[in-house]
N, C-alpha and C positions, 0 to 999 in steps of 0.2 A: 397425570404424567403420561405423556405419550409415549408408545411401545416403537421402537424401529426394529424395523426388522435387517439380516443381517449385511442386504445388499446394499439399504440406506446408511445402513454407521461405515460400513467400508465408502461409500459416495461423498461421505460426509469429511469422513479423514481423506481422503485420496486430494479434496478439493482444499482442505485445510493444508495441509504437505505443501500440494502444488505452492500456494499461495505465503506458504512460510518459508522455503526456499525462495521462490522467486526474491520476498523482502531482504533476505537473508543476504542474497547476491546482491541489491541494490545497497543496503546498508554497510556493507563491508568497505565500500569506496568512502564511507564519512569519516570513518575512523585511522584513513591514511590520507588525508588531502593535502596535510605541513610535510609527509615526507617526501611523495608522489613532487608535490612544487619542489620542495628542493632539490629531487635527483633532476628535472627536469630544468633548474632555472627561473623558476616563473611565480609569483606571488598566487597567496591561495585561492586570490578569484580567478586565477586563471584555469586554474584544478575545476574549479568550481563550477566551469563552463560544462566538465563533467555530467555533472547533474542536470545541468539545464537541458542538456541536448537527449540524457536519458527522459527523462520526463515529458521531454520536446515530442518525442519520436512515439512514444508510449499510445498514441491514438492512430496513426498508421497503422499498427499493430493490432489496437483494438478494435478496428476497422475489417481487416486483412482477415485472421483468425476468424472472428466475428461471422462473419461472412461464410466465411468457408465450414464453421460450425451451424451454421444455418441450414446449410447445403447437405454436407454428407456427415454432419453428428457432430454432438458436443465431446463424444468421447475421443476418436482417434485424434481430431484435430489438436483436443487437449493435448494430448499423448505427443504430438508434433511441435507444440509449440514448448511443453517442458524440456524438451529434449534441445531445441534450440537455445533459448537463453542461456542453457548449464553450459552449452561448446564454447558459444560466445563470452559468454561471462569469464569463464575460465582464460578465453586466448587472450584478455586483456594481460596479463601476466607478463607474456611476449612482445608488448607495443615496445618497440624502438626509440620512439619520439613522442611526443604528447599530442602529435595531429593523428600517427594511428591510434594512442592510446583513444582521444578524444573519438575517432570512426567507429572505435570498437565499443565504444559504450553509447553512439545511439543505434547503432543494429541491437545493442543488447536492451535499449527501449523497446524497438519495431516486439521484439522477441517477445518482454516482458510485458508487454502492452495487454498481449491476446488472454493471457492465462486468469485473470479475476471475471470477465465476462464466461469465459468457458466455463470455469469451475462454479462460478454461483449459479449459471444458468441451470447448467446439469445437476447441481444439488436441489435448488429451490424448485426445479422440478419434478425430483426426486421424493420429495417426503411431504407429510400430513400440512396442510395451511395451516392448521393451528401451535406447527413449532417452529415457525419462520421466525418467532424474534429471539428463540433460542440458538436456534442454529447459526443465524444472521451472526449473532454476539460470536459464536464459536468461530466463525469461515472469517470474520472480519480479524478476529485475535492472530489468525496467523502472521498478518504483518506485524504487530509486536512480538511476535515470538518469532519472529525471524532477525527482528533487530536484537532482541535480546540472547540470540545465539550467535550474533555477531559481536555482540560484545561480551559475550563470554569465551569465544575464540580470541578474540584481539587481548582479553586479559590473558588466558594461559599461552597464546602462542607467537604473541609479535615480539618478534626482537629477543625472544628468548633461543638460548641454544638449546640443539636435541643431538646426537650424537656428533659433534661436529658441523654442525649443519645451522646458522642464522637464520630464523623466520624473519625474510624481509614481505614489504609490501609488495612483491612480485610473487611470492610462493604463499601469502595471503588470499591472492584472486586463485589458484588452481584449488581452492575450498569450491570455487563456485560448479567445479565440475557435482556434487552431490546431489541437485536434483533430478539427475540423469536417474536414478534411481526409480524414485516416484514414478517412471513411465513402465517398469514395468511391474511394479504393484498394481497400476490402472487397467493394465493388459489383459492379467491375471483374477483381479476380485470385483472389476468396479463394469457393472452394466450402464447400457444408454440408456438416456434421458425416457420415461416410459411417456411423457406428454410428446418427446421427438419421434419416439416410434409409434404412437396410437396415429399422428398426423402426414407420416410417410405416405396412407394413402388417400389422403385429400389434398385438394388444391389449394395451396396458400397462396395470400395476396402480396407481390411484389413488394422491395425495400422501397422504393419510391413512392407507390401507394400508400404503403402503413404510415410512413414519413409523412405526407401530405396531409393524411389523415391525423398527423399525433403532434404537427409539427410545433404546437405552444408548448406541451409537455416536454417532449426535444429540447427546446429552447432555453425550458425554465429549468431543464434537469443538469444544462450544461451549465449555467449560472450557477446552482448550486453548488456543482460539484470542483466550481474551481475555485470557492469560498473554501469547502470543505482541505481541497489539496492544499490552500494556502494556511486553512488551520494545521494540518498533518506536520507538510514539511516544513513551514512554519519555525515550528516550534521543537525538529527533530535535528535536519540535516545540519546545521551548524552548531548544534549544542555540544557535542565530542570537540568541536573545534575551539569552541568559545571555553570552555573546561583546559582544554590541554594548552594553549596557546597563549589568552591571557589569564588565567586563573592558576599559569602553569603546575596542573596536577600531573603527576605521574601515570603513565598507561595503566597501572592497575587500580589508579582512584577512577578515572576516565570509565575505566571498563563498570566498577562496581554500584557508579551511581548509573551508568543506561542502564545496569541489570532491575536495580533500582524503580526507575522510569519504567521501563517496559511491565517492570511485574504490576504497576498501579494502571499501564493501558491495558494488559490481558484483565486483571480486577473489572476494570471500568468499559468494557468491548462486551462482557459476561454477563455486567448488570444490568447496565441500560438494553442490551439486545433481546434479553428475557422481560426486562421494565416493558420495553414500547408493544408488547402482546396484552399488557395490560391497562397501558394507560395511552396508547397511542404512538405509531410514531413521530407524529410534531411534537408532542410533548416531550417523548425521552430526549431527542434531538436539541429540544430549547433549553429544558435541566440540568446536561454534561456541558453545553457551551458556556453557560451562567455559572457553572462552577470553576472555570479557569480564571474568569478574572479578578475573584480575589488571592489566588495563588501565586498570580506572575510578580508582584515584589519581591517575595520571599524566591524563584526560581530565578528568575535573572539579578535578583540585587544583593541577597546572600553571600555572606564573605567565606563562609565554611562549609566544608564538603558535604556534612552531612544533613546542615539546613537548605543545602543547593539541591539534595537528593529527596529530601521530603517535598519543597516544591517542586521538583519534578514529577514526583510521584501523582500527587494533587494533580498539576497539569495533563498530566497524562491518562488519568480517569476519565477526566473533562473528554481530551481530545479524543482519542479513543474510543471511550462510551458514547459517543455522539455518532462517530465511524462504527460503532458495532450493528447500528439498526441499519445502516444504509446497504446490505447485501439483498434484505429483503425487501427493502423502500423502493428501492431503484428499480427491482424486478417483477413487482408489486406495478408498476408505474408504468412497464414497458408491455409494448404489445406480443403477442404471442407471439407471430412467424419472425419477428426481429428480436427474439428475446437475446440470444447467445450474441448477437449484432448490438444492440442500443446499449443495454448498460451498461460493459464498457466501453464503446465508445463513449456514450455521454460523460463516464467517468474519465478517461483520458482524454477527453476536447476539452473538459474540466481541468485534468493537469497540465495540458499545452498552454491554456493560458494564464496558470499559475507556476509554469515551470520556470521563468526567469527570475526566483525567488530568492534561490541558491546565490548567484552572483551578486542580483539587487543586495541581499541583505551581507554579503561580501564586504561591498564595494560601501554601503552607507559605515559597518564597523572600521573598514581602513580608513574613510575621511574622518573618522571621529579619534585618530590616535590609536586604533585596532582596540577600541570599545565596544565586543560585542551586546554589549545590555541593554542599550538601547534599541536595534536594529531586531534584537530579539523578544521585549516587549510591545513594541509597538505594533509589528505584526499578528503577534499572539493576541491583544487587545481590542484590535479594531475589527480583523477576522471574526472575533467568537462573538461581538457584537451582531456584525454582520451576518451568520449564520443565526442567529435568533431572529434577524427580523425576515431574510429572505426564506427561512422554512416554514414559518407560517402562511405563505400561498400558496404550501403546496398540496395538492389531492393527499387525503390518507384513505389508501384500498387495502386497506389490514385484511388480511384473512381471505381474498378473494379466490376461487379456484383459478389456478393455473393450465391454458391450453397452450396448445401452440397453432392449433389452426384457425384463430383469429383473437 
């Protein structure tokens, strides 16, 4: 068992936080997209566009940050960019109209974009090579644990009164002000990257350069990782919709099967990301996708809530435990002077061209009679195929030390 010491478990959590709110904000808009269209007028793909333009935007972001964490530290940039998404996310609350709504949620991509490259760079930087597929499994689990505190807020607080007071889906987004928090925990306990400051005084080689130099691995990481977003949201963003809509369950059946779901992604982000230090990361990566497809009848074709919540569960070990290795695969994978730069972007040029998922699988459930089950196996199916066969070309650099100056 590896010992951390006290500045790595605070790096550790600080980057978990970050990345469990950031989820936290993004997932709170799935679980109001029927009311959000209604107050607005507009069928749920038009909500739905929502997502696409978050997602859309989400590598400008991890570009911008990126960059600027390259430059003057993984830490304050972080610190800037949490502090961003929580204003933004929150002033969604105030959109007048569904085109500012729609503005305000992809600035709150640009925002959200930066914050998984910063925080895994500064973590994986941070601690012993030999507990990257532990901590990988941990940093990755915050995005389940972020949807799963949105769906345990939308169960105790939507639509319920509190002194007079209706929790609508407008006083739902002012949640998102919370990970203003995290920035000053970061301030306070969490030092920089010690591979960013051993290399402050050497000369590093240009983003252009390393890029030219890396540029097949670039290429194949972007493929990858837009297989991976389309396994993720996939099988996440529309599932609250498809539950509440046509399965019409109650907001607290809604809420208690994602709690459900999320608890089998934190389960399966945990195993597999501690797994792939032992058996590889291609391998952990081929074992959680193999295990979704015999899950999806039972999650999309299940007539009762609690056999819709056991194959979610299932599915979500899969998904998820597949997602739990890749904080440290992808960093693993990237060159040093562009590390807080490449993976995420790779990761978000990944989601850019999996972001038109949301509406795609929208738009196939309304041509089908507002049939979500098809629109949601199909994706889920062909993706986790897909992710078996495109990760097996990829390099595995398990264990490698971590620089930053080259």
């Amino acid at each position: 068992m590896v010992a951390f010491t006290s500045a790595q478990k605070k790096t550790v959590l600080a980057a978990f936080l970050g990345w469990m709110l950031d989820a936290f904000d993004f997932f709170i808009l799935v679980f109001l997209l029927k009311d959000i269209a209604k107050e607005f007028g507009v069928p749920v793909s038009g909500v739905a566009y929502a997502i696409f333009l978050t997602l859309a935007m989400r590598f400008i972001g991890a570009f911008i940050f990126g960059r600027l964490g390259d430059r003057f530290g993984r830490r304050p940039i972080l610190m800037l960019d949490i502090a961003l998404f929580a204003i933004i996310g929150a002033a969604a609350a105030f959109a007048p109209t569904l085109t500012v709504f729609l503005v305000l949620r992809a600035l709150f991509g640009i925002a959200m974009g930066g914050e998984w490259g910063l925080g895994s760079s500064l973590t994986m930087e941070s601690i012993p090579p030999q507990s990257r597929g532990l901590v990988s499994g941990i940093l990755q689990c915050g995005y389940p644990a972020g949807y799963l505190l949105a769906s345990i807020l939308f169960g105790l607080l939507y639509q319920h009164n509190f002194f007079g007071f209706t929790v609508t889906w407008r006083a739902m987004f002012l949640l998102s002000i919370l990970p203003a928090f995290v920035v000053f925990f970061i301030r306070r306990h969490v030092p920089e990257s010690p591979a960013f400051e051993a290399a402050r005084k050497t000369e590093r080689p240009g983003l252009m350069s390393t890029l030219a130099a890396n540029w097949k691995v670039a290429l194949y990481s972007v493929l990858m990782m837009m297989c991976f977003n389309l396994f993720s949201h996939g099988t996440q963003d529309l599932y609250p919709t498809f539950l509440e809509k046509q399965m019409g369950f109650a907001s607290s059946t809604v809420s208690w099967i994602s709690i459900v779901a999320n608890l089998g992604a934190i389960a399966g982000g945990l195993s597999f990301g501690r797994w792939s230090e032992r058996i590889g990361r291609k391998n952990a990566i081929t074992i959680a996708a193999l295990l979704v497809l015999p899950a999806i009848p039972l999650w999309a074709y299940a007539s009762t809530p609690l056999l819709l919540a056991l194959g979610a569960f299932v599915i979500q070990v899969g998904v998820q435990g597949a997602w739990g290795v890749i904080p440290a695969h992808l960093n693993e994978l990237s060159p040093g002077p562009v590390r807080a730069t490449l993976p995420g972007f790779v990761y978000q040029a990944g989601n850019f061209l999996a972001s038109y998922n949301g509406p795609f699988q929208a738009k196939i459930a309304e041509s089908h009679g507002g049939d979500y089950r098809f629109a949601l196996a199909s994706v889920a199916g062909v993706v986790a195929l897909a992710i078996v066969v495109v990760i097996r070309f990829s390099p595995e650099r398990r264990g490698e030390v971590m620089s930053v100056s080259h």
